[in-house]
C-alpha positions in Angstrom: 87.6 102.1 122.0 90.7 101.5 119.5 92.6 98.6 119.6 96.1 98.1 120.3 97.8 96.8 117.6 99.5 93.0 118.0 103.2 92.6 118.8 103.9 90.9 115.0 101.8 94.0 113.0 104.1 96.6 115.1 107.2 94.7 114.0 106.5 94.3 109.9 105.4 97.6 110.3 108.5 99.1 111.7 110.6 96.3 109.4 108.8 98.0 106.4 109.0 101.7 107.7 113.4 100.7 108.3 113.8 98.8 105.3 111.7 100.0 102.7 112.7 98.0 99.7 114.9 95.3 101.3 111.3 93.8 102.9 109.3 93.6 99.9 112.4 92.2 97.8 113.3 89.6 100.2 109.3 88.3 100.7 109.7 88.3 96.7 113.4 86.4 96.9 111.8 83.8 99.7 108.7 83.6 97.3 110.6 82.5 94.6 112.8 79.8 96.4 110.0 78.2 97.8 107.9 77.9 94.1 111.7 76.7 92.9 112.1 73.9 95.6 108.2 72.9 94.7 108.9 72.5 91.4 112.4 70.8 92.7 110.8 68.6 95.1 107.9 67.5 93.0 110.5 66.8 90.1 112.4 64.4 92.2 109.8 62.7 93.8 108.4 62.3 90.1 111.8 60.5 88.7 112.2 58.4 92.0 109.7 56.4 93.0 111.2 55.9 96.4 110.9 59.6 97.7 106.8 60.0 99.0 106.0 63.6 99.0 103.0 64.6 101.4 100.6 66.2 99.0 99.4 68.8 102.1 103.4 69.8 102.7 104.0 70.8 98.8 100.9 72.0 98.9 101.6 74.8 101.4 105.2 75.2 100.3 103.3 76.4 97.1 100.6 78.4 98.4 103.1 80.3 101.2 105.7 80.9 98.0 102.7 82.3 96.0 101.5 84.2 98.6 105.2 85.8 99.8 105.7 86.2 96.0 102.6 88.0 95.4 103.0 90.3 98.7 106.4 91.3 98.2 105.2 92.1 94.5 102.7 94.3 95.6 104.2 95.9 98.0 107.8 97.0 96.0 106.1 100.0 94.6 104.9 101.8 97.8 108.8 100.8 99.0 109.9 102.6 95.6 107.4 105.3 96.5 108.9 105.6 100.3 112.4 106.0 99.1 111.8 108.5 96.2 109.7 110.9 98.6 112.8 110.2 101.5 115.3 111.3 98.6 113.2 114.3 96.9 112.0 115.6 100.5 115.3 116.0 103.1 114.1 117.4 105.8 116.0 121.0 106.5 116.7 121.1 110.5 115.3 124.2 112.9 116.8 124.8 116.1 113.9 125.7 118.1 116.0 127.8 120.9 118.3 129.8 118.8 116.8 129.7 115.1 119.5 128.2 113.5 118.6 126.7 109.8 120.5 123.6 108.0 121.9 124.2 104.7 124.7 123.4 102.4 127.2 126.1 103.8 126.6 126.1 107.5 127.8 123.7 110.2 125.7 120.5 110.4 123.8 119.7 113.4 124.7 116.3 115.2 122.2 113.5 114.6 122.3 110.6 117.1 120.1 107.1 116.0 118.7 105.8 119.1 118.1 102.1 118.7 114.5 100.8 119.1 112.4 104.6 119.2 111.0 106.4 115.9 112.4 109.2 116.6 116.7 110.7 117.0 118.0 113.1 118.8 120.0 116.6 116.7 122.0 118.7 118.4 122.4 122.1 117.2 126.0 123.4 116.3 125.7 126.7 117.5 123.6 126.9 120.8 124.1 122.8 121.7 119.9 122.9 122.1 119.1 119.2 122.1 115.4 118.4 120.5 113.9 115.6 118.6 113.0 114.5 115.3 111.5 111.7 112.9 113.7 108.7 112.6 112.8 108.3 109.6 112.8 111.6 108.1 116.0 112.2 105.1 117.9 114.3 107.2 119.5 117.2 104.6 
């Protein structure tokens, strides 16, 4: 039996599948304020004897800034991938009803973003046939 995935796996994936290189840039950006303020908050408990810095706290503020470094790292490429493919592949729009084909020169079909589903709803400029497509897909 396959399992459902959890409610926090099905939001950084749809976070990641929106936001393709805002997510890994902003784990990397959070990564590298968190090593900053170690290094910040070991410095001044270093020169001032009366600040006491709990060695399990900076401890973890290291190892989740290494850790949200490194992920965001690693995952930047497969964000640069996503958004090349997006760009290189637009998706050309096919009325199913009437046949109707986008393209430079014709009349563009109407594209409605409904919030929360992976998928938006086109409207075809010549027969008003309503269908679906990807909500991600680079709509030409």
């Amino acid at each position: 039996m396959r399992r459902m995935p959890s409610g926090s796996s099905v939001a950084v994936n749809r976070m990641f599948r929106d936001h393709p290189l805002a997510t890994p840039l902003g784990l990397a950006l959070v990564g590298i304020a968190l090593v900053g303020l170690y290094f910040f908050v070991m410095d001044a408990a270093s020169t001032h004897a009366g600040i006491h810095v709990g060695v399990l706290s900076s401890s973890l503020m290291l190892g989740l800034g290494m850790v949200m470094l490194l992920v965001g790292a690693l995952t930047l490429p497969i964000g640069l991938v996503t958004v090349a493919r997006r760009r290189a592949n637009p998706v050309r729009l096919h009325c199913p009803a009437c046949g109707y084909q986008s393209g430079a020169s014709s009349s563009r079909f109407r594209v409605q973003r409904l919030g929360g589903l992976e998928y938006s709803s086109v409207t075809c400029p010549q027969c008003t046939w309503q269908f679906t497509v990807d909500k991600y897909a680079h709509l030409h």
